[in-house]
N, C-alpha and C positions, 0 to 999 in steps of 0.2 A: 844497198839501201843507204843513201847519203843524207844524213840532218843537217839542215841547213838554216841559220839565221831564222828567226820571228822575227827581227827585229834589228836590233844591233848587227854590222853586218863583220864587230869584232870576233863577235861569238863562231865562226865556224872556224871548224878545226883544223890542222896541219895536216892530220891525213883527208879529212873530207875535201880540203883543196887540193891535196894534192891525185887523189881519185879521180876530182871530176875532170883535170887536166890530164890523164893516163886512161881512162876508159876511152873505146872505138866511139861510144854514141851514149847520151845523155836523154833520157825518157822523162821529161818533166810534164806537170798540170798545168801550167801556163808559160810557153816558150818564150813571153816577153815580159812577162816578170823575171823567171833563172835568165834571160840573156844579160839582163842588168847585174844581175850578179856574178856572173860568166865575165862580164866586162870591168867591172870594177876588179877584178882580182887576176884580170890578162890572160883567161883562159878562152881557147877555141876551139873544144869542142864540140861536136856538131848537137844538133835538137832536133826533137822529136815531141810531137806533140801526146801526152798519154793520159787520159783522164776519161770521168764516170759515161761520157756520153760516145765515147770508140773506146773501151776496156777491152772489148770482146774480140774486138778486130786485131786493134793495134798490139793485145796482147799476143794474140798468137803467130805476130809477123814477128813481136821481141824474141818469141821462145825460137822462132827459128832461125831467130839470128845468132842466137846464143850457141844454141846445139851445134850450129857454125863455126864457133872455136870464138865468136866475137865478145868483149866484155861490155857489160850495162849496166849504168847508173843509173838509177829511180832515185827523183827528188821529187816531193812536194812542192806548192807555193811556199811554207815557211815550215820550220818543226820537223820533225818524224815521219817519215814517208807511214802511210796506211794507217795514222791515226786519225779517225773522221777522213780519210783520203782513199782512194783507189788505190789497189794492187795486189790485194790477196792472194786473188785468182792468178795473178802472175807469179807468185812467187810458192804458190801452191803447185802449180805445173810444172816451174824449174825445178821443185825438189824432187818431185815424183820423175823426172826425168834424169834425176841422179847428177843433177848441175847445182854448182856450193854458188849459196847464197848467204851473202855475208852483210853484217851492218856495220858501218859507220857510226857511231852513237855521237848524238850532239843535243841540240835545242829540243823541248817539246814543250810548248805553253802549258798543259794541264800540269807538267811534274815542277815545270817553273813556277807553277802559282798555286801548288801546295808546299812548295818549301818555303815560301813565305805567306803564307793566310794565318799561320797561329793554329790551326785546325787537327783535331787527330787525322793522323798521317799512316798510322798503323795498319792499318785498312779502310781503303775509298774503291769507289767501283765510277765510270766515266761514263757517262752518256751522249757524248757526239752534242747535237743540237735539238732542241726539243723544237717538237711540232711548231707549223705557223698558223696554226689557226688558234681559235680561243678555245674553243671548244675540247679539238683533240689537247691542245696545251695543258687545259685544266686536268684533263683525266689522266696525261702522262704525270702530271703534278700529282694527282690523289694515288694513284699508284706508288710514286717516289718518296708520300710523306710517314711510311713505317719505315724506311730505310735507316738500318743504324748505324751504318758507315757512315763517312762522309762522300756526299756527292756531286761530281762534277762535271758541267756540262758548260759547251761554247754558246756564245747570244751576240746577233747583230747589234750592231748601234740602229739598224730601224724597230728591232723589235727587245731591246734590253727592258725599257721604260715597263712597257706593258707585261712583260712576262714576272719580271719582280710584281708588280702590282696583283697579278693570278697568285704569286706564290705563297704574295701574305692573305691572302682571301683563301686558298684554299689550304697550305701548308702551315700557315699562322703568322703574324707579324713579330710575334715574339722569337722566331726560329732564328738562329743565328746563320749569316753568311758573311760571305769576304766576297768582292767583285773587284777582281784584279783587270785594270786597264792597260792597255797598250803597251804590256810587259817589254822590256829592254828598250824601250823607244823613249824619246825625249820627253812627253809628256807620262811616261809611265804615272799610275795610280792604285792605291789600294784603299777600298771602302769597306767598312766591317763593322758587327754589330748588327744588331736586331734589325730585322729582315723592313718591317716601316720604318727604320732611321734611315738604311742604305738608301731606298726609295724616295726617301724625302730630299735626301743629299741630291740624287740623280737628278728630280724634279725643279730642283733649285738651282741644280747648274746645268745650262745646257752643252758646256765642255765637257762635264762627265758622261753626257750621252755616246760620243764622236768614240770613233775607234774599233778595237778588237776588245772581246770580253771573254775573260772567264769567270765562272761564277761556281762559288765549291759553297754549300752547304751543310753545317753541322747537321748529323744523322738523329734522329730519334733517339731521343733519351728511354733509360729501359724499363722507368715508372711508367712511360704512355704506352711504350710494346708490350709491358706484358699486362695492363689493364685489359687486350681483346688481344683477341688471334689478330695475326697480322693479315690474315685476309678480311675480319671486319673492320678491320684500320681502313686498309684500301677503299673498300667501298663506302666506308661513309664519308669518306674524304676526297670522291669523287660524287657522293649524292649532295655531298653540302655547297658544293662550287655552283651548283644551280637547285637548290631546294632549301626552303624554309629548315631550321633545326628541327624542330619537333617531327616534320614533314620525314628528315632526311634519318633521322634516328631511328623512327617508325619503321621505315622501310627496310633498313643495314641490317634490324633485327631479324625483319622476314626473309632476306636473304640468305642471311647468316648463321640466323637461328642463336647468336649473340644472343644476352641479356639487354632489355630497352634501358633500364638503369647504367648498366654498366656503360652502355654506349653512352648514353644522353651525359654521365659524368664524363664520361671522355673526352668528350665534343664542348663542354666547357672548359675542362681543362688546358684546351686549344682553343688560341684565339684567334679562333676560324670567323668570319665574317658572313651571315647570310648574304647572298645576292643583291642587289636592288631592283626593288619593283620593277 
């Protein structure tokens, strides 16, 4: 399991290079992205193409090639092999079949952009990419706003804009995050502070749209967690993404059986945003 560059293509290592040029065959996510990297560094090893849409296939040609006496490098596009990436299931069969699977350790965006965000670092929990819709978005959002970790999840440059915009409508504008850009890379950027300033930054530059994102959010402070169970946190912060407050309180209570008071100060004390007609 080889980490390979985000970015910078300084960052990979002496033994990660010197792996990929010593391994029989290279099992990459996209064989013309790692061939660029394969080439800038004068290696020629052979490629295989190995990602979520032939996992199933390509994996069990790898195990048998392995059990074969052959050795394989798994690399991502960029980062940590099987972070948000395919290969569990390969790497689940080579153990169970008594074959030493060993990592390389190097680059991972999410551990790069919690050592620098300022954020508690003590405990965060990762989320891959949230939903593409608004809808599913929103209720992965009301789900994620008792969380009192900090938490981190990946955002395209087609959908950063709008997903911050859900976050402060449903999770609050006051909530603090960092939205780490194009880590190691020439424009790298980092945005922080109250969740409608980030958003307002984005809105204002459309440079800060472009690129790769990550985006780590301060977790729930413990005056709003322990004001309600964190299961009526959840749903009222999934009813308020599409219902009036009074509407959405009403209801978290009937669900919940939560106090209506206690919700309704809750739900102020979050500056959650009704809908728009």
């Amino acid at each position: 399991m080889v980490a390979t560059p985000i970015g910078n293509l300084g960052d990979l290592s002496p033994r990660a290079r010197e792996t990929l040029g010593q391994v029989d065959l290279i099992a990459a996510e996209d064989t013309r992205h790692t061939r660029r990297l394969l080439r800038h560094f004068g290696i020629a090893t052979p490629l295989v193409a190995f990602h979520e849409h032939n996992e199933r296939e390509m994996g069990a040609a790898l195990l048998h090639r392995l059990m074969a006496g052959e050795d394989i490098a798994l690399v991502s596009d960029a980062g940590t092999p099987l972070i948000s990436d395919p290969g569990y299931r390969l790497v689940r069969a080579a153990r169970q079949a008594g074959l030493r699977v060993s990592p390389a350790p190097g680059p991972s965006a999410l551990i790069a952009a919690l050592s620098v965000a300022g954020l508690p670092s003590d405990r965060f929990v990762f989320e891959a990419f949230p939903p593409r819709t608004a809808r599913q978005r929103r209720e992965w959002l009301g789900a994620m706003a008792a969380e009192r970790r900090t938490w981190i999840f990946y955002e395209s440059s087609h959908r950063i804009a709008a997903t911050l915009a859900d976050l402060c409508e449903v999770v609050g504008e006051a909530r603090e995050l960092v939205v780490a850009r194009e880590l190691t890379k020439v424009h790298e950027t980092l945005l922080g502070g109250a969740a409608r300033e980030v958003l307002r930054q984005l809105e204002e530059d459309a440079d800060q749209r472009k690129g790769e994102f990550v985006v780590l959010v301060r977790g729930a402070p413990s005056s709003t967690t322990d004001a309600a169970s964190g299961e009526a946190l959840r749903v009222l912060n999934i009813l308020l993404a599409d219902l009036p407050l009074k509407q959405a309180v009403a209801l978290a209570a009937r669900i919940t059986g939560e106090k209506k008071n206690k919700l309704y100060k809750l739900a102020l004390e979050r500056p959650v945003s009704p809908p728009s007609p």
